[in-house]
N, C-alpha and C positions, 0 to 999 in steps of 0.2 A: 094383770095376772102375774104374779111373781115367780119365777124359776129360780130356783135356789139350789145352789152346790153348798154340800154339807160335807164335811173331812174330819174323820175322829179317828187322832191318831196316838192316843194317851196312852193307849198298852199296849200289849203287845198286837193286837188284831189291829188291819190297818184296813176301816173302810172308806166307804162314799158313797153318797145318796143322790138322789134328783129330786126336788117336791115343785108341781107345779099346781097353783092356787087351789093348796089341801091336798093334793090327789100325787100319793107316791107314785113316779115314773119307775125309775131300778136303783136298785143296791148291790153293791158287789164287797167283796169284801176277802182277805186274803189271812190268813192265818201261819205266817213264814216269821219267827223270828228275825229280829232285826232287820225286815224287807221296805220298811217304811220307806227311804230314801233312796229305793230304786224302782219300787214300782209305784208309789203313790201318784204321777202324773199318769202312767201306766194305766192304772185304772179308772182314774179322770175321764182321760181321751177314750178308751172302750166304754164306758158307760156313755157319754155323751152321744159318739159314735153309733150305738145301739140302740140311740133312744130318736137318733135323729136330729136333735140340737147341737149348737155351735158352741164354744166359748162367748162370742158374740153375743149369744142371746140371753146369757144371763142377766138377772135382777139384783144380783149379790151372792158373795161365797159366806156361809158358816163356819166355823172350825172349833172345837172343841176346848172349850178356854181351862182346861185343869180342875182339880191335881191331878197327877199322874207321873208318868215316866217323863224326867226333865227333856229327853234325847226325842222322843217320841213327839212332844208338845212343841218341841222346838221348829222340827221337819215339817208338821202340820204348819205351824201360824207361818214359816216362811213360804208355804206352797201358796195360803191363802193372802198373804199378803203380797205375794210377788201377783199374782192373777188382779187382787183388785188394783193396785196401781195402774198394772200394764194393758186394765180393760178397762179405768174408770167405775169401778164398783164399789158399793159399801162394801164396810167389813162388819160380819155379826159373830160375836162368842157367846158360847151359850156352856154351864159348865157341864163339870165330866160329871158330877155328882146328881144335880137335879136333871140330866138327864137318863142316867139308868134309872131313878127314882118313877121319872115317867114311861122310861120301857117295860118297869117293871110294872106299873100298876095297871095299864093297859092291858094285861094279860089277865087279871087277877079278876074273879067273881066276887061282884059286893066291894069294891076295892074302898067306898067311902069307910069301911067299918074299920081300916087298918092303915097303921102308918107305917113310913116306909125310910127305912134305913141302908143307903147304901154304903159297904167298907171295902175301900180300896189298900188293898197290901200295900204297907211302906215299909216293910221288912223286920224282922223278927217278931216283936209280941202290938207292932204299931201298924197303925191305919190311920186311910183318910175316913172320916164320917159326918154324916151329919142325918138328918132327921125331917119327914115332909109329908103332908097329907096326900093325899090320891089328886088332889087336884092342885099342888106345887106348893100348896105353901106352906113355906119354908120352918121349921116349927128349932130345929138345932142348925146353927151357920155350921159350914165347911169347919173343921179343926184336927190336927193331930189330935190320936189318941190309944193311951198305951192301953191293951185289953185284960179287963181282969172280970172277974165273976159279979163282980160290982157294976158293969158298969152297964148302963142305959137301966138299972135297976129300976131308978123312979119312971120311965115311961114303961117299963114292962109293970111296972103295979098298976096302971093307969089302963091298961088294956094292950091288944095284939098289936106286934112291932114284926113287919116283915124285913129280914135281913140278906143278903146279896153280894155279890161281887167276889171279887179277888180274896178278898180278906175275909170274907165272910166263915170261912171252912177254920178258921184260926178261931173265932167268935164260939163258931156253936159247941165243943166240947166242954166250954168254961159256964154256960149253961142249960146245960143237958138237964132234962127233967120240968125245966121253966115250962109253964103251957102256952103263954103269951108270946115265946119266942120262937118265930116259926123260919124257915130257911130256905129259899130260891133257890138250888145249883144253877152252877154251869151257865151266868152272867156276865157278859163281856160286851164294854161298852160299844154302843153301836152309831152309826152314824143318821141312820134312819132318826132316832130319836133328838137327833142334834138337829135334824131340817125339824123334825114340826116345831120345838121349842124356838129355832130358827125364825119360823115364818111370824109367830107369835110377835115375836124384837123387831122382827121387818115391818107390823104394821104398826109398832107404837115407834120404828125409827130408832131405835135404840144401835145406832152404829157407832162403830167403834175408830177411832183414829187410825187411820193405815200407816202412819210414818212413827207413832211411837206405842201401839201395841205389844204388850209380850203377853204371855200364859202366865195363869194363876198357878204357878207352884207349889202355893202353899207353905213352903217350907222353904231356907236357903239353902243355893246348892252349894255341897264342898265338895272342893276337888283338894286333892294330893301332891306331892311331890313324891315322884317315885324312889327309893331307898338305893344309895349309891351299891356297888358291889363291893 
């Protein structure tokens, strides 16, 4: 029976799950800018603590393999990767995308009849997106994409595309009026939905190398040199 620690820390919300064989234990989850890197073991050890399990007794940690915030995804796979060396555990990633994709349809009545688009803000008129049935599969890979009134055009003639996340509030005034294009608020990737896609990778074994893991970014990251005075 598997106990799995799930850690999704791609945006700004930094939580953590329990699932043991199916069966959500607790979720906690914190909503503090920038808090990632002081309280994420924080809420490790209180959720464990609460629930009455050890470190020990885990089966494997998840963490939330991108895109997302580079800084965010960084603190996550280091948390989950310093735990499974130091406990002997697999590693599982599971991404940021198909899994709000699966939070969100999970909520949704008749969810077969719609597909499901999540967009993650990557700032100004760009997101992360891609494209997936109610039941994961995968229909548009993970990709930048700049937003224009054009775009997901040909799946919204094809039928109802439910839209999401960060970025999604950018999406919907460029097609207003669409009937096919319908809009989720207030979606922020969760950790709950990283253990059950989690548990999924745990029993086909799909672990991930602890000593050279990183997050799917997506994107490369740049950094700057700051401007002499």
């Amino acid at each position: 029976m598997p106990l799995i620690l799930a850690l999704e820390t791609s945006s700004p919300v930094c939580s953590v799950a329990l699932l043991h064989d199916g069966a959500l234990l607790a979720a906690s989850e914190l909503r503090l800018d920038k808090s990632h890197s002081s309280h994420l073991t924080v809420l490790i050890e209180q959720m464990l603590s609460n629930t009455g399990f050890t470190l020990a007794q885990l089966s494997a940690v998840a963490v939330a393999d991108g895109p997302g915030s580079y800084t965010g995804l960084r603190i996550g796979a280091a948390a989950a990767k310093g735990l499974c060396y130091a406990l002997g555990l697999p590693l599982l990633a599971v991404g940021t995308l198909p899994a709000l994709a699966h939070q969100v349809a999970r909520q949704i009545p008749g969810a077969a009849g719609y597909r499901f688009a999540p967009l993650l803000d990557a700032r100004r008129m760009e997101v992360y997106a891609a494209l997936y049935r109610a039941d994961g599969t995968e229909l548009l890979a993970p990709a930048p994409l700049i937003l224009s009134p054009e775009s997901f055009a040909a799946e919204l003639a094809e039928g109802p595309v439910v839209f999401f996340g960060s970025g999604a509030a950018k999406f919907e005034p460029l097609v207003a009026g669409q009937p096919h294009a319908l809009f989720v608020a207030d979606v922020q990737p969760a950790a709950i939905a990283v253990a059950r896609l989690a548990e999924a990778a745990y029993a086909r074994q799909e672990f991930r190398d602890v000593a050279y893991y990183e997050p799917f970014y997506l994107k490369e990251v740049y950094t700057t040199t700051p401007k002499q005075g």
